[in-house]
C-alpha positions in Angstrom: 17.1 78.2 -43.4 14.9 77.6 -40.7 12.9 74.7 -40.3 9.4 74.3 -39.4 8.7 73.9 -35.5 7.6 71.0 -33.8 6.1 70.9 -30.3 5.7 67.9 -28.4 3.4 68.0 -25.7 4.1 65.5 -22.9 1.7 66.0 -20.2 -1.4 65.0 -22.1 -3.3 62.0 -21.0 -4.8 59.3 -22.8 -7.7 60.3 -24.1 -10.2 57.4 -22.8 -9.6 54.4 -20.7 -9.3 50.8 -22.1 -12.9 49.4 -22.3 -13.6 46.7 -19.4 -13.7 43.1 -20.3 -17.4 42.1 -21.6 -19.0 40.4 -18.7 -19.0 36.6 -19.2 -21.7 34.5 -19.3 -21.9 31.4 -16.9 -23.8 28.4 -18.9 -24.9 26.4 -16.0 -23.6 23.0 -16.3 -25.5 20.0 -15.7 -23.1 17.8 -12.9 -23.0 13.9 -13.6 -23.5 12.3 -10.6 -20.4 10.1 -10.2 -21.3 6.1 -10.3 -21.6 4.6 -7.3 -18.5 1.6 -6.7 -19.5 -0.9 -4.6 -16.5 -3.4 -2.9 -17.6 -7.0 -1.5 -15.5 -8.4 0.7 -15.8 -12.0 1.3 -13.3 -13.7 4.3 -12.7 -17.3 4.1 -12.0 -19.0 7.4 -8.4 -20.7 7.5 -8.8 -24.1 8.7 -6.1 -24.5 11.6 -5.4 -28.5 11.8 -3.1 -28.6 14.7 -0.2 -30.6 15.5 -1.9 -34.0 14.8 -2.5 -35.4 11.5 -6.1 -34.9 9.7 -7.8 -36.6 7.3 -9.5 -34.9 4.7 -11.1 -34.2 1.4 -8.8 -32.3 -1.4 -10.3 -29.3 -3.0 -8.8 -30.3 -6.8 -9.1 -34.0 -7.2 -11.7 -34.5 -4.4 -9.6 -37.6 -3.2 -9.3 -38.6 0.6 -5.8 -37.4 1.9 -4.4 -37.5 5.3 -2.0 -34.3 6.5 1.6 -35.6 7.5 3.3 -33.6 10.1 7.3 -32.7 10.7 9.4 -30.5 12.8 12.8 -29.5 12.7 15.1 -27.4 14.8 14.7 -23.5 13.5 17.8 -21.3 13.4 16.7 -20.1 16.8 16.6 -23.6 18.5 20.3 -23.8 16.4 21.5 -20.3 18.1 20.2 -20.5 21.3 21.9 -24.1 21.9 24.8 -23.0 20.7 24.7 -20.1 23.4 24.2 -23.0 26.1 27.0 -24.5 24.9 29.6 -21.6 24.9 28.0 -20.6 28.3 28.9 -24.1 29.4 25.4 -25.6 29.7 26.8 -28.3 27.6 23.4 -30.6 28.7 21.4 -28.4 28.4 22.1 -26.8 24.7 20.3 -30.1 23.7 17.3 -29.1 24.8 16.1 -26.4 21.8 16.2 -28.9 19.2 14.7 -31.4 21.0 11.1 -28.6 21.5 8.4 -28.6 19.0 7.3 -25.2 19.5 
């Protein structure tokens, strides 16, 4: 009993190449122009009243008002006479608390 023969051949090639990709087609697009964002800046002047009292007219109530002034030792003045003291500038550790500015 001998069955039929079957030759496989190997070497052969594919028969074609795959086709190229269709060429596509380029719908020109019509570009928005982008909207135009304009920023106004406005600066206010800050009023700088000094170190003396002012009089003057409040923005809410419209009432006359007169500006009150007080000082009082910062930590630095605190710190710094403390330093004079342990330095032993005991007379003069006084002297930052007693300074406006």
């Amino acid at each position: 009993m001998s069955g039929p023969n079957i030759t496989i051949n190997m070497d052969t090639k594919p028969s074609a190449p795959y086709p190229p990709y269709p060429p596509q087609t380029m719908h020109p697009q019509t570009m928005q122009p982008q909207p135009q964002i304009v920023t106004q800046v406005q600066y206010v002047a800050s009023v700088s009243y000094g170190p003396h009292p002012v009089t003057l007219v409040c923005p809410q109530c419209q009432k006359n008002i007169t500006t009150r002034i007080a000082s009082a030792p910062t930590q630095t003045a605190w710190i710094v006479g403390i330093v004079l003291c342990v330095l032993g500038c005991v007379p003069c550790c006084l002297i930052p608390c007693c300074m406006d500015s």
